[in-house]
VOPAGU-2260 file (C-alpha; in pm, 1 decimal, decimal comma):
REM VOPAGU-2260
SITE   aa  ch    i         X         Y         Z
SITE  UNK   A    0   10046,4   10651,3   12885,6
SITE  UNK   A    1    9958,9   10982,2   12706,7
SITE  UNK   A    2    9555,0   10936,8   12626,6
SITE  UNK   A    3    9352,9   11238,1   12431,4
SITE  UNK   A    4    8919,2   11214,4   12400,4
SITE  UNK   A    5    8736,3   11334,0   12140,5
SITE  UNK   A    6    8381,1   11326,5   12207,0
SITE  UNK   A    7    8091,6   11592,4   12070,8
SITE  UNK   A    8    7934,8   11566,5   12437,3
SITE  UNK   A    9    8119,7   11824,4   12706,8
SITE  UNK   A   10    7938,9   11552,2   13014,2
SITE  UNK   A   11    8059,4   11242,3   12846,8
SITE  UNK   A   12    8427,2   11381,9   12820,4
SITE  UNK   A   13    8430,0   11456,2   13205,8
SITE  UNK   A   14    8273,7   11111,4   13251,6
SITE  UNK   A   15    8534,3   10913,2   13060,6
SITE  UNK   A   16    8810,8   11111,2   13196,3
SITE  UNK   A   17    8694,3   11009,3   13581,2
SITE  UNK   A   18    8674,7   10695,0   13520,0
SITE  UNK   A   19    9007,2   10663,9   13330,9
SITE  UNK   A   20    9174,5   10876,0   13665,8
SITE  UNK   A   21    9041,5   10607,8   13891,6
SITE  UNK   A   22    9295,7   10361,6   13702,1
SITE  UNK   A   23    9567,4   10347,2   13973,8
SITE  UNK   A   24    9717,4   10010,7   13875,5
SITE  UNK   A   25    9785,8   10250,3   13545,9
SITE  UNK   A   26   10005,3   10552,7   13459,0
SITE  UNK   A   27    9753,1   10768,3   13249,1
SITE  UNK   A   28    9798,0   11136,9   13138,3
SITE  UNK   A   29    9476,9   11289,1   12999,2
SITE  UNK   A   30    9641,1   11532,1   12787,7
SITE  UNK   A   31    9399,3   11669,2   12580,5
SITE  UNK   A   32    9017,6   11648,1   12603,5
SITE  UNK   A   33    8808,3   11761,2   12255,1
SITE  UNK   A   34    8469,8   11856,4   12143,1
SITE  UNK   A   35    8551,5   11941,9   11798,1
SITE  UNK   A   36    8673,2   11686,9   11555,7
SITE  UNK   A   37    8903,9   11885,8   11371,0
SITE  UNK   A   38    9077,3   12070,2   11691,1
SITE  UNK   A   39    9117,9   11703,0   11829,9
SITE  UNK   A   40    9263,1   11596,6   11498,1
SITE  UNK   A   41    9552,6   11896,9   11520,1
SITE  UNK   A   42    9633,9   11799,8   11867,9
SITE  UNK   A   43    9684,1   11461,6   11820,5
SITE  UNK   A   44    9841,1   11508,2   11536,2
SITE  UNK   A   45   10132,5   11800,3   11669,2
SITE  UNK   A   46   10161,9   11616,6   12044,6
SITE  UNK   A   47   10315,0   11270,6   12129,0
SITE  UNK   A   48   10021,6   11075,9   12207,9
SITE  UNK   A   49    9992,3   10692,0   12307,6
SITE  UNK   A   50    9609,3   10608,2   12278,7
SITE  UNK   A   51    9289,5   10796,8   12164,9
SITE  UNK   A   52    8916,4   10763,8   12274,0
SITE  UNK   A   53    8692,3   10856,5   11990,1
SITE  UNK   A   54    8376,5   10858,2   11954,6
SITE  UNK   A   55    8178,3   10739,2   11643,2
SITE  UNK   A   56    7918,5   10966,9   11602,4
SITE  UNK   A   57    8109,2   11292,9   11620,6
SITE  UNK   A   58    7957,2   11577,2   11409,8
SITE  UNK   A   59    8093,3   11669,5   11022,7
SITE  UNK   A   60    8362,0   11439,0   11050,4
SITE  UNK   A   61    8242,6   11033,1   11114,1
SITE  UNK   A   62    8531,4   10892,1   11441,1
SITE  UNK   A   63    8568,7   10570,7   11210,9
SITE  UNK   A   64    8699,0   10836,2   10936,6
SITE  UNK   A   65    8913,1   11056,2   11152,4
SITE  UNK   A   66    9116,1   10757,3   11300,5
SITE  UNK   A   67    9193,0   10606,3   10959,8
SITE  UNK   A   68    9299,9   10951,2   10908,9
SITE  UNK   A   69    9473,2   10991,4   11225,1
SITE  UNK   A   70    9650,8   10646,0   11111,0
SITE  UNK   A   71    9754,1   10745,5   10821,5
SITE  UNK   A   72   10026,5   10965,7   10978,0
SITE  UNK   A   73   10072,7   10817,0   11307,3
SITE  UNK   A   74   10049,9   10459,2   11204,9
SITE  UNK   A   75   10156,9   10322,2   11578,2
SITE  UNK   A   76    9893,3   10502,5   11731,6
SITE  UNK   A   77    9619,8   10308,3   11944,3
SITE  UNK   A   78    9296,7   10400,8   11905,4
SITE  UNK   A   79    8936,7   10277,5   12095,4
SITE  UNK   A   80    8600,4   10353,1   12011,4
SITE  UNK   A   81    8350,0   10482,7   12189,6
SITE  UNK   A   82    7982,9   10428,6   12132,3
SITE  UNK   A   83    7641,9   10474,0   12281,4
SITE  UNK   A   84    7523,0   10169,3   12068,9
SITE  UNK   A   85    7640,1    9795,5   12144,2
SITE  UNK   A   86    7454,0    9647,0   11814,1
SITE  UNK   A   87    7500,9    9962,3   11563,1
SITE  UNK   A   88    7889,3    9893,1   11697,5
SITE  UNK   A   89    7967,2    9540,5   11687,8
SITE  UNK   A   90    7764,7    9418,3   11358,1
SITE  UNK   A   91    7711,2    9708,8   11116,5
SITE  UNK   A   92    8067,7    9833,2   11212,5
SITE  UNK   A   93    8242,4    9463,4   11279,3
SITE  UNK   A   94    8455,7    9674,3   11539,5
SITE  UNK   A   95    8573,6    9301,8   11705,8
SITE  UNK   A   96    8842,5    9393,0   11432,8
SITE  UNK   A   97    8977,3    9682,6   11664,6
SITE  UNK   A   98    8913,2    9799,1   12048,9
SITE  UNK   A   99    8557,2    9999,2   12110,2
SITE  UNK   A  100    8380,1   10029,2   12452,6
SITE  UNK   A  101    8026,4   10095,4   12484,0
SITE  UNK   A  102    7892,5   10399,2   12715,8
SITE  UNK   A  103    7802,7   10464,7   12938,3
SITE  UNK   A  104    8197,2   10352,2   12998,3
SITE  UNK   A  105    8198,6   10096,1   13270,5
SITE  UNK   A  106    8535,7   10114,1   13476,0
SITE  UNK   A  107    8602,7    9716,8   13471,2
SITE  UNK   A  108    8516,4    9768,2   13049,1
SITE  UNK   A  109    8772,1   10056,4   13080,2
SITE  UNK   A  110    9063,4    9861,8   13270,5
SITE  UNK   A  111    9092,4    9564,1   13055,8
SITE  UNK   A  112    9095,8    9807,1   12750,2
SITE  UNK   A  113    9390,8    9954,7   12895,3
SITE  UNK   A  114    9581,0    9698,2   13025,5
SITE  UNK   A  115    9565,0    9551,5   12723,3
SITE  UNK   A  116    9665,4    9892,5   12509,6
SITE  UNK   A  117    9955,6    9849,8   12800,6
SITE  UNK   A  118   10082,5    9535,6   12711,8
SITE  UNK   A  119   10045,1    9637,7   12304,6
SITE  UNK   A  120   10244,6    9952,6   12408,0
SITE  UNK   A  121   10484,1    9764,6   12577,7
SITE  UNK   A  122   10581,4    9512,8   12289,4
SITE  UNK   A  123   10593,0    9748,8   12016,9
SITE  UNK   A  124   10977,9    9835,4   11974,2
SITE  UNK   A  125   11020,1    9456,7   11986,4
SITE  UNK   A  126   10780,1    9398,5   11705,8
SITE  UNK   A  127   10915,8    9659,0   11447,9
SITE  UNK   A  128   11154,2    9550,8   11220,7
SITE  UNK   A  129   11530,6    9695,8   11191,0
SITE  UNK   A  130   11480,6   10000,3   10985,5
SITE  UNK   A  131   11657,2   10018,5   10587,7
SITE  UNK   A  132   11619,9    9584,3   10574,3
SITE  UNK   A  133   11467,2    9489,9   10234,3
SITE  UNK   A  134   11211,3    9211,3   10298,2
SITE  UNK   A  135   11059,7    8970,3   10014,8
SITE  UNK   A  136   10726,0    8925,9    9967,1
SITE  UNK   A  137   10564,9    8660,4    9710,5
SITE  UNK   A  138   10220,6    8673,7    9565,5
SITE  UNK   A  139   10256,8    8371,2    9311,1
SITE  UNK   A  140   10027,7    8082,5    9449,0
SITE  UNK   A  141    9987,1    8295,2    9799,0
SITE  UNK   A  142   10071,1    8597,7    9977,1
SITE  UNK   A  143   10345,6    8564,5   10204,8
SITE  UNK   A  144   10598,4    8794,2   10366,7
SITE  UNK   A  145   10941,2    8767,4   10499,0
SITE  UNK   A  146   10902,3    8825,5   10924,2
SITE  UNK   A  147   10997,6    9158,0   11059,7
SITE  UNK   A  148   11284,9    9014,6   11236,0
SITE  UNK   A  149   11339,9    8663,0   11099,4
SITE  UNK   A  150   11523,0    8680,9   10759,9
SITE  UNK   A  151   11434,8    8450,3   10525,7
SITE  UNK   A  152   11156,3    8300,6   10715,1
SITE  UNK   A  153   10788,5    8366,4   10498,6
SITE  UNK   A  154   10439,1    8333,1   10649,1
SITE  UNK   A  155   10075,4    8442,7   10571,1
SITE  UNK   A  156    9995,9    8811,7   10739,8
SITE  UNK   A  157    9719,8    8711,1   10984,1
SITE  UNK   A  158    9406,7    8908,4   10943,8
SITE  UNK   A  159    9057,0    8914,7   11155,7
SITE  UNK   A  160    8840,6    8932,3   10836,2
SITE  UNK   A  161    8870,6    8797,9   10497,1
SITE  UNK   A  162    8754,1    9150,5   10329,8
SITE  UNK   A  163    9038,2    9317,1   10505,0
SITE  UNK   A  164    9266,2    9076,2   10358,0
SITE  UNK   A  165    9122,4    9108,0   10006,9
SITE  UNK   A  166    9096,3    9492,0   10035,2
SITE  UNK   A  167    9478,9    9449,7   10149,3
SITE  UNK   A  168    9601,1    9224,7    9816,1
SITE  UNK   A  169    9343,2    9457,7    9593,2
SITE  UNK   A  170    9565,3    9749,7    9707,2
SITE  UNK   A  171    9882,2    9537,2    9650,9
SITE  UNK   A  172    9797,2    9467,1    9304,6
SITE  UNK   A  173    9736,6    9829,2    9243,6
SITE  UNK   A  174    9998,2    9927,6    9406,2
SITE  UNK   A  175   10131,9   10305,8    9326,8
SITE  UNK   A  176    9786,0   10345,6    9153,6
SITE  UNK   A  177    9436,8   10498,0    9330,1
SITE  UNK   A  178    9188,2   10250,1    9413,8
SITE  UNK   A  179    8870,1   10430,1    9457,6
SITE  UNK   A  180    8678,4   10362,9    9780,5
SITE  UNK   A  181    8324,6   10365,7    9572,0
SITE  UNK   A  182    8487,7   10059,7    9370,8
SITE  UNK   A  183    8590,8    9884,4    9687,9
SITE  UNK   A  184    8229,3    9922,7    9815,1
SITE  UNK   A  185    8096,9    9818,2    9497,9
SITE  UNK   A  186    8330,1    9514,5    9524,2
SITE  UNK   A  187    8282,4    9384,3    9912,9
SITE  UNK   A  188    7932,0    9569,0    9997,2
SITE  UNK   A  189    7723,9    9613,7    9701,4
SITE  UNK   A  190    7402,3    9497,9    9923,1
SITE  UNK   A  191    7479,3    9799,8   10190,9
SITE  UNK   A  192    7369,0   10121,0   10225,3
SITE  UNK   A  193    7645,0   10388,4   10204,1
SITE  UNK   A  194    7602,4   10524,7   10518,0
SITE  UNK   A  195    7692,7   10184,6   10640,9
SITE  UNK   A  196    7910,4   10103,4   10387,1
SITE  UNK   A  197    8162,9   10361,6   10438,9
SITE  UNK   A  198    8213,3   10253,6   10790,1
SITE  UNK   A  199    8261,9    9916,3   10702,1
SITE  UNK   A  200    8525,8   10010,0   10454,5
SITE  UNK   A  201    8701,8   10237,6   10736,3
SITE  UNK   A  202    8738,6    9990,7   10948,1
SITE  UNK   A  203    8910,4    9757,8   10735,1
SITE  UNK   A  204    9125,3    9978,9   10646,3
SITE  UNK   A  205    9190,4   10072,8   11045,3
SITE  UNK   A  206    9264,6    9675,4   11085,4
SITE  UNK   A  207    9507,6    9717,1   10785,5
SITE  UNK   A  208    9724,9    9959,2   10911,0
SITE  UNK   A  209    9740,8    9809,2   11234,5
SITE  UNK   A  210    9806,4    9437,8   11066,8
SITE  UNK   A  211   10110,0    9632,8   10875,3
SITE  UNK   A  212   10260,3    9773,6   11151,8
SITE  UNK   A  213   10489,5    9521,3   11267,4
SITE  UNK   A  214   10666,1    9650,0   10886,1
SITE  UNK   A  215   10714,2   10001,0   11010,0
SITE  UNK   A  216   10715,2   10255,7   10687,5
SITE  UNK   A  217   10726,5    9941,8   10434,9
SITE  UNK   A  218   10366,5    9926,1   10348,5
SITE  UNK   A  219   10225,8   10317,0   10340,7
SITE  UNK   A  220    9859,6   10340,2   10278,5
SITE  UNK   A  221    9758,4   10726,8   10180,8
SITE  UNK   A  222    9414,7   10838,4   10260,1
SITE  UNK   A  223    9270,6   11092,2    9936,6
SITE  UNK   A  224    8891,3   11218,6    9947,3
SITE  UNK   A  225    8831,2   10942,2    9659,0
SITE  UNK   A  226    9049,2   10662,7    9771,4
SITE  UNK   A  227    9380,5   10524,1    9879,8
SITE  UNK   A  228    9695,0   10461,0    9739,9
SITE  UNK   A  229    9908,5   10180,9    9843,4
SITE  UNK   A  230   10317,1   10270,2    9814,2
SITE  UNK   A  231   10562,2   10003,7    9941,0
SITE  UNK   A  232   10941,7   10059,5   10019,1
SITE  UNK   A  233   11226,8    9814,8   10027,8
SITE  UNK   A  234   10971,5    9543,7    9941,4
SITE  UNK   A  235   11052,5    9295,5    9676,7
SITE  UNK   A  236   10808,8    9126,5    9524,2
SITE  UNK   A  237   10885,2    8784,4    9354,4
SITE  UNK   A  238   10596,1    8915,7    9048,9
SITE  UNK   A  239   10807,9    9233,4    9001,8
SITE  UNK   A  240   11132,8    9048,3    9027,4
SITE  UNK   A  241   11036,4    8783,2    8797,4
SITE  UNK   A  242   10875,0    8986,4    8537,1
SITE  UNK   A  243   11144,9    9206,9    8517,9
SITE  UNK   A  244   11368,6    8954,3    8477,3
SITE  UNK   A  245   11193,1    8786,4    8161,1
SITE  UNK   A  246   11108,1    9129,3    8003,7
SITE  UNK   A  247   11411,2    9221,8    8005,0
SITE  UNK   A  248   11600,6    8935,4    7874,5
SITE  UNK   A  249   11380,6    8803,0    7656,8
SITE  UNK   A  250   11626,3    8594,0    7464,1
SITE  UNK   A  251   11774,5    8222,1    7564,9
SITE  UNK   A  252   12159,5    8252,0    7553,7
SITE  UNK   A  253   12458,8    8013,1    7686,4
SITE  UNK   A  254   12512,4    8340,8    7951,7
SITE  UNK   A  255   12153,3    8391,1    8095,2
SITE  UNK   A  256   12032,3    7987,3    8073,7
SITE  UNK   A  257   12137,6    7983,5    8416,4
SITE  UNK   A  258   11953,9    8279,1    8517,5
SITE  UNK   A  259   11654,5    8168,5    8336,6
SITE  UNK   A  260   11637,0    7842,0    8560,9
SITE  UNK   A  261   11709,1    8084,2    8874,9
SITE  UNK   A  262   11437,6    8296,8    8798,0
SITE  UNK   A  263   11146,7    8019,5    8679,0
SITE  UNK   A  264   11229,2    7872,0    8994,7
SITE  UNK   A  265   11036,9    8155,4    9168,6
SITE  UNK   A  266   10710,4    8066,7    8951,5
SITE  UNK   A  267   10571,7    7819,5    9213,6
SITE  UNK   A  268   10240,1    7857,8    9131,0
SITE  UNK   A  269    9991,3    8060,6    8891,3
SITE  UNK   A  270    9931,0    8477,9    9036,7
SITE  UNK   A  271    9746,5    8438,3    9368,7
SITE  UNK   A  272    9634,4    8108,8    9292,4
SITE  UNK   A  273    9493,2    7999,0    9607,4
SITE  UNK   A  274    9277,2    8330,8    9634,2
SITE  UNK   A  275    8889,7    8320,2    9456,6
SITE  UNK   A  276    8977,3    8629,9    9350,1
SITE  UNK   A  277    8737,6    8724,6    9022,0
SITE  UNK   A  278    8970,4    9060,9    8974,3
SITE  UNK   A  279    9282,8    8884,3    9015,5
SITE  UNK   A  280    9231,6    8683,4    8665,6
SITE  UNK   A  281    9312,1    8951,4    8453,6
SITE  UNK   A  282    9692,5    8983,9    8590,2
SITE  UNK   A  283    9697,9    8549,0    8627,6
SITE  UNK   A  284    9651,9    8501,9    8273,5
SITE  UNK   A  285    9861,6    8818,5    8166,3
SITE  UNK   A  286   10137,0    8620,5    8375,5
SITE  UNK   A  287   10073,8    8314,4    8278,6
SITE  UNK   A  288   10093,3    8386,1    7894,7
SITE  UNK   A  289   10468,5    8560,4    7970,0
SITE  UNK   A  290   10511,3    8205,2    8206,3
SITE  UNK   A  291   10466,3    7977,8    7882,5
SITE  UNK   A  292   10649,1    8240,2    7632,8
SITE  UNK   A  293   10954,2    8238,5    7865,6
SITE  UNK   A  294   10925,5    7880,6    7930,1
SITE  UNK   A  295   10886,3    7791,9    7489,8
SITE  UNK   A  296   11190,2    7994,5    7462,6
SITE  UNK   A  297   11362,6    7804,0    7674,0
SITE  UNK   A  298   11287,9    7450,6    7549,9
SITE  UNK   A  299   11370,9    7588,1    7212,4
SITE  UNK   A  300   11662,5    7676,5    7253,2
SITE  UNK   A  301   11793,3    7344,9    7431,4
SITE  UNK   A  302   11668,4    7218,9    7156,1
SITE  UNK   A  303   11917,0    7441,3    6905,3
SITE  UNK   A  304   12153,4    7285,3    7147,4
SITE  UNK   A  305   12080,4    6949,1    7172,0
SITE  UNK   A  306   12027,9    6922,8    7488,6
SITE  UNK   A  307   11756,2    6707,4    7449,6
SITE  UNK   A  308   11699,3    6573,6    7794,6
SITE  UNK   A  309   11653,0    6902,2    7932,3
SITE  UNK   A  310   11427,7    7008,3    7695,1
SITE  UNK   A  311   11199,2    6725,4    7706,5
SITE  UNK   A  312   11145,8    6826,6    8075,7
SITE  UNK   A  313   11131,8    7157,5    8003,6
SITE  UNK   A  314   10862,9    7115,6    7718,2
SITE  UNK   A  315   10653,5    6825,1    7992,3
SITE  UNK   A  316   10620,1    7151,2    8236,9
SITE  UNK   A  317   10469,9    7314,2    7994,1
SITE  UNK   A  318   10209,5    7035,7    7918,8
SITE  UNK   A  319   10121,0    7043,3    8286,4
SITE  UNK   A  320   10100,6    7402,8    8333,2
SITE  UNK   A  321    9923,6    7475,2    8012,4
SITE  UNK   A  322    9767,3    7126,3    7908,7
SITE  UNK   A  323    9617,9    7257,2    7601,7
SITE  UNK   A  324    9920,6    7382,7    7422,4
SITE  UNK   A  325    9947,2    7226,6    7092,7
SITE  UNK   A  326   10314,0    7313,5    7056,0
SITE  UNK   A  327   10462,2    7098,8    7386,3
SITE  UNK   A  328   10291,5    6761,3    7284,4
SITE  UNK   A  329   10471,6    6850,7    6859,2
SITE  UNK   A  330   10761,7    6916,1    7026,5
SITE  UNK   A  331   10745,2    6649,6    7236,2
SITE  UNK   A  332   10687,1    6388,5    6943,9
SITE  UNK   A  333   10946,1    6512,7    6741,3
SITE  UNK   A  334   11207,8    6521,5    7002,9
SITE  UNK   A  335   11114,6    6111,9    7091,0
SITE  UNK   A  336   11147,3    6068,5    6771,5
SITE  UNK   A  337   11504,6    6182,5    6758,0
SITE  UNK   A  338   11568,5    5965,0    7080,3
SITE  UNK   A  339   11403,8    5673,3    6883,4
SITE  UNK   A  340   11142,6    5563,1    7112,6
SITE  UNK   A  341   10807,7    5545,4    6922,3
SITE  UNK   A  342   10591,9    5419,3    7261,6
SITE  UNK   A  343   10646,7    5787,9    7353,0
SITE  UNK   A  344   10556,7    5947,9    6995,5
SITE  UNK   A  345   10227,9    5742,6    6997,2
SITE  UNK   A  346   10131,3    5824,2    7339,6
SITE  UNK   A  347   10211,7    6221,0    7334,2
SITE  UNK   A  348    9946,2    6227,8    7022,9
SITE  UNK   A  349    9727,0    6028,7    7206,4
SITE  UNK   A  350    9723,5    6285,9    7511,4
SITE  UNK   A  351    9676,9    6517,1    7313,9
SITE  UNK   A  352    9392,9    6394,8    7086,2
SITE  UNK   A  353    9214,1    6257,7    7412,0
SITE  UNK   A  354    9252,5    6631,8    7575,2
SITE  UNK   A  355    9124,7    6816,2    7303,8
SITE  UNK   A  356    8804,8    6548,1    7235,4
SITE  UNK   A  357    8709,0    6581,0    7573,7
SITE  UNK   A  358    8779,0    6994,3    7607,5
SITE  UNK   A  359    8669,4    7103,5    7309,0
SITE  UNK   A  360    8561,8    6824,8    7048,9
SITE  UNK   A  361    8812,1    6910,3    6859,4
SITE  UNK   A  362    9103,2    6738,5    6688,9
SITE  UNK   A  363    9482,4    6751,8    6695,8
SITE  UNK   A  364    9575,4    7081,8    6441,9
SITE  UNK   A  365    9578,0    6934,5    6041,5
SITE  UNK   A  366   10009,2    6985,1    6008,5
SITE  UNK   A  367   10055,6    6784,8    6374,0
SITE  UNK   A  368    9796,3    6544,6    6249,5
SITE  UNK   A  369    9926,0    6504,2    5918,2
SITE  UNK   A  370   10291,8    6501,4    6068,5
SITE  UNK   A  371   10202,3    6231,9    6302,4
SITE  UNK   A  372   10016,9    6003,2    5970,1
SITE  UNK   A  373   10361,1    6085,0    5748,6
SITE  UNK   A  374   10582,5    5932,1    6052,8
SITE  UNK   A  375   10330,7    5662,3    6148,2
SITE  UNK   A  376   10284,9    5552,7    5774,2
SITE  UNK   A  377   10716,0    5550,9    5772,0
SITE  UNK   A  378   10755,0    5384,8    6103,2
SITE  UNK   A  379   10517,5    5115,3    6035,3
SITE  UNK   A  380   10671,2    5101,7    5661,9
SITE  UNK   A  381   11013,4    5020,6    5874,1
SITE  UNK   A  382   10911,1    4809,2    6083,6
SITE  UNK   A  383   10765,6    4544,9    5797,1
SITE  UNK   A  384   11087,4    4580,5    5607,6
């Protein structure tokens, strides 16, 4: 295993490198041993290189900050902290999320590192997907992602912290756009300091890129002075797909019905739905609102066929995705009326004046109200003839 150190202290450098040499269950090449930051960064950078020791407090350029950087490019590289403080390490950094030792380096510390860094080595071409293979990726109800080498099998990426994961599905939902690292901060840390803030946020990130690697060049996650852009390739989303879809063919016709249904299908639950995302509810409702256009046209336009079965069910998925829709419980009425079953009329109107009593204190709208009195007042007319 190729292995480069970066540390500002000449004496620790030596150090680390003895007590890597005296590894002779392991094949390790010190290739490159660095002072300066920036020269280690080139190196590392123009050489093929396995593993990296950093450490954290390196001058003008924080180690937490060069790896992400270092990542950025090389996103299969393994990287271990080093640092001279065991608390400043594991809770203002959270570095449990990636692999750190604490000096002075103890040899036993040092060998489990590396046999582990061995073994990760080892299983990597196994656990990169085929290269050019479009995966699918949904992000109604949950995020979930088509395995690297199990088509058509979907599961939940597995992360070590729950603010790496939302900093991860922020990104996605800006995806192609900046996201600022102050407004990430601002979002996760607001109670930290920024000195310790920043470190927090680099880590995540590190645990990111190393969650995504399995993906290969799929996810890319660029590193600017202000923040980080998130660009994904031969991904499809179901969001985009569906959207797109609906957008695009806005219309109901006897050719696309079929479609429609095809496409609606993917709609299995609201825009991250099972995240407590507060940013996320912008983009829910937003989808939501196309969701129930999409869905009206559709029951409409059974209707103009008289296909009424279908667009009863059609117009009762609306009621339970959007209960407070006026227009599904009308609809509704007038179609039971048509099928001549008046339990049904009285007992949509009755939902609905129930719903919007206890919701809002309000009544049924004055033309479904006075609709429902006209056909009341002629049913009951009917019924004593």
């Amino acid at each position: 295993m190729k292995v480069i150190l970066v540390d500002d202290e000449p004496l620790a450098l030596k150090y680390l490198e003895r007590q890597l040499l005296k590894l002779d269950t392991i094949s390790i090449d010190v290739i490159g041993a660095y002072t300066n930051p920036f020269e280690g960064r080139k190196e590392i950078l123009s050489r093929d290189v396995d593993i990296v020791f950093l450490d954290i407090s390196l001058p003008e350029l924080n180690g937490i900050e060069l790896a992400e950087q270092l990542l950025e490019q090389k996103p299969h590289l393994c990287i271990v902290f080093v640092t001279g403080y065991h608390e400043y390490a594991v809770t203002a950094f959270e570095l449990n999320a990636v692999d750190y030792i604490v000096k002075p380096v103890q040899i036993d510390r040092v060998a489990k590192t590396m046999e582990r860094l061995r073994s990760r080595i080892a299983a990597r071409p196994e656990e990169v997907m085929e290269p050019n293979r479009k995966i699918r990726m949904t992000m109604f109800r949950q995020v979930m992602v088509e395995q690297p080498n199990d088509p058509g099998q979907f599961a939940m990426l597995h992360w070590r912290t729950t603010r790496a994961q939302e900093i991860f599905i922020y990104m996605l939902q800006h995806r192609g756009q900046l996201v600022r690292k102050s407004a990430l901060i601002d979002m996760l840390w607001p109670e930290f300091d920024m000195d310790k803030a920043y470190p927090q946020l680099y880590t995540a990130i590190y645990h990111i890129r190393k969650t995504l690697e399995p993906y290969d060049t799929r996810f890319q996650i660029t590193n600017t002075t202000e923040g980080y852009v998130l660009n994904i390739e031969d991904v499809q989303l179901d969001i985009e797909e569906w959207e797109n879809w609906f957008s695009s063919n806005p219309s109901v016709s006897a050719a696309s019905i079929d479609r429609h249904i095809e496409m609606m299908k993917l709609y299995t639950g609201d825009y991250l739905q099972e995240y407590d995302y507060w940013w996320a509810e912008g983009e829910r409702q937003r989808l939501k609102e196309l969701w129930l256009t999409s869905s009206l046209c559709m029951a409409d336009w059974y209707v103009e066929q008289e296909r009424m079965d279908e667009a009863i069910l059609c117009y009762s998925s609306i009621q339970r995705q959007h209960p407070m829709e006026e227009k599904a419980y009308f609809s509704l009425m007038k179609l039971y009326v048509m099928q001549d079953n008046p339990a049904q009329v009285h007992r949509q109107f009755a939902l609905l004046s129930q719903l919007l009593r206890d919701e809002m204190g309000e009544e049924p709208s004055p033309y479904i109200k006075k609709w429902y009195d006209e056909w009341n007042h002629g049913a009951h007319t009917e019924s004593l003839n």
